[in-house]
N, C-alpha and C positions, 0 to 999 in steps of 0.2 A: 345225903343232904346234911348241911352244917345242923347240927343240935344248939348251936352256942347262938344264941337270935338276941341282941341286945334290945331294949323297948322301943327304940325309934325302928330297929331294923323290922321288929315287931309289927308296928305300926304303918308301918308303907307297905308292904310283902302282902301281910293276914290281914290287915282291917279292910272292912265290907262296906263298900259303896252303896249309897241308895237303891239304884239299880239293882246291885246284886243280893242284897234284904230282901228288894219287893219280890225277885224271883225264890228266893229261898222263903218269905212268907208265904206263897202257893203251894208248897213240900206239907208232906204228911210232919206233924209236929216229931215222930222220933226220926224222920231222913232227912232234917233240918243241915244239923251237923256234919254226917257224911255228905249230903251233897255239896257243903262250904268248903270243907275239907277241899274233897275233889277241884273243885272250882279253882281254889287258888294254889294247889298246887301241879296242878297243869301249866300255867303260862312260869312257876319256876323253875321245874326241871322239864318239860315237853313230854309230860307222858302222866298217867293216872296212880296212883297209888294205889295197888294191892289190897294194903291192910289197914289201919288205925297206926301201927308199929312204927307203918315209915315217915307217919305226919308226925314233924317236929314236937317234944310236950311240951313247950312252952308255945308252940305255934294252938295244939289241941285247945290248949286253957284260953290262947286267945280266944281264939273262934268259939269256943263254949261258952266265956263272959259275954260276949256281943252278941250273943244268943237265945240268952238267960237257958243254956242246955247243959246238962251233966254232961263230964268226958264221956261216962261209959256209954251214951247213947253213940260215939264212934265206935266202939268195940264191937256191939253189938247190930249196929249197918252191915248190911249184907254186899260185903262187896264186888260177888260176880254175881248174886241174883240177878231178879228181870228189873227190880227196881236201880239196882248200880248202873245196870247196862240201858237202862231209858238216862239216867242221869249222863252219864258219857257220851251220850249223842246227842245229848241236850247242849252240854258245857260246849260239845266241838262245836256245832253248829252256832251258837251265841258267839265264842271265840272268829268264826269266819275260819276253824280248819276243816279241808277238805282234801279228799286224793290228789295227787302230785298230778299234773297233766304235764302234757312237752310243753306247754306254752308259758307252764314253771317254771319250767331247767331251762328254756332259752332265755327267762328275765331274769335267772339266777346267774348263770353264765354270763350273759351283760353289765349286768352290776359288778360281777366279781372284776370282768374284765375294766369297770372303770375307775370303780372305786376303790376295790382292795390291792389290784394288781394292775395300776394304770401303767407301770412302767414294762407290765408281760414278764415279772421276774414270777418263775414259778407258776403262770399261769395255768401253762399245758395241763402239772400233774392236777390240779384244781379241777379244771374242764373235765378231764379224765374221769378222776372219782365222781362226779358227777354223773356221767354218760354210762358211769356203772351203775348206779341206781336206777338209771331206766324207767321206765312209765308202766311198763307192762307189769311190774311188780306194785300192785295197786294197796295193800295194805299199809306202805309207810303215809302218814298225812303229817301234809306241813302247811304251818303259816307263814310266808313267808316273810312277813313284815317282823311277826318276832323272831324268826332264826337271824334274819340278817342285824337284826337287834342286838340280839344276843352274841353270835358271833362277832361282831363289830366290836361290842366290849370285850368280849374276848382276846378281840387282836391289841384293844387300845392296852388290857391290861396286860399282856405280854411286852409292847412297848416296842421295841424295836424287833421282832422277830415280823416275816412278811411270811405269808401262803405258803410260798416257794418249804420254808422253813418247818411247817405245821401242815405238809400235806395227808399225816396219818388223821389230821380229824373231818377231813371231808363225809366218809360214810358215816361217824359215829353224827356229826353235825348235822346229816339230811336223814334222821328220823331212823336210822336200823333198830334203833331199842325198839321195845315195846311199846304202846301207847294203850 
């Protein structure tokens, strides 16, 4: 993840909503921070942070000022204890991410097919990587509204490259990392 965060990019990305205060004001006061952490670093990269290490330190400092928390209360959050692991099924379920069902991959496959590849250039291998990730393999979760989000900017910021072009990021795009 970018370490270079300028204050506005600061400020959009890490700063905490009402909403997401009043759920971090019911945290035990030292899981304040990691579960913030967490929180906003899920809908950046699509997956949970590990450690303290991987949240940005100017991102850390943010969320610690809007806190009124010390960093090291992120160091010392436990991040696979029972408390992380209630947190991450918290954040997904608030997020709306859930197991990939077929009823997914056929709205993913429709949309790709109208909106990213309406002319069918590159389709196929699209569909393809797709119909490899399969339903059966129930661990990856997605939301679909932010991949195709995200994606989407993906494609605007490559600019002229189409699907056809960037078929190797189909599986890394529907969730194979870790979450």
């Amino acid at each position: 993840m970018d370490q270079n965060w300028s204050q506005q990019e600061l400020a959009e990305q890490w700063s905490l909503g009402f909403e997401e205060l009043a759920r971090i004001e019911g945290k035990s006061v030292s899981l304040r921070l990691g579960f913030a952490a967490r929180l906003k670093f899920y809908p950046l990269t699509g997956r949970f942070p590990s450690s303290a290490a991987e949240v940005p330190g100017a991102a850390r400092d943010h969320l610690g000022d809007q806190l009124g928390r010390p960093v090291e209360d992120l160091f010392e959050y436990d991040w696979s204890g029972r408390n992380g692991q209630r947190h991450r099924m918290e954040i997904l379920q608030v997020l709306g991410v859930r197991a990939v069902e077929a009823h997914d991959l056929e709205a993913l496959k429709n949309w790709l097919a109208t909106e990213v590849c309406p002319t069918g250039a590159g389709l196929e291998a699209a569909l393809e990587s797709i119909d490899r990730c399969g339903v059966a393999d129930r661990k990856p979760r997605v939301l679909l509204s932010f991949y195709r989000c995200r994606f989407s900017t993906a494609m605007r910021s490559l600019g002229h490259l189409r699907l056809g072009d960037c078929a190797e990021i189909g599986p890394a795009w529907m969730g194979r990392e870790s979450t």
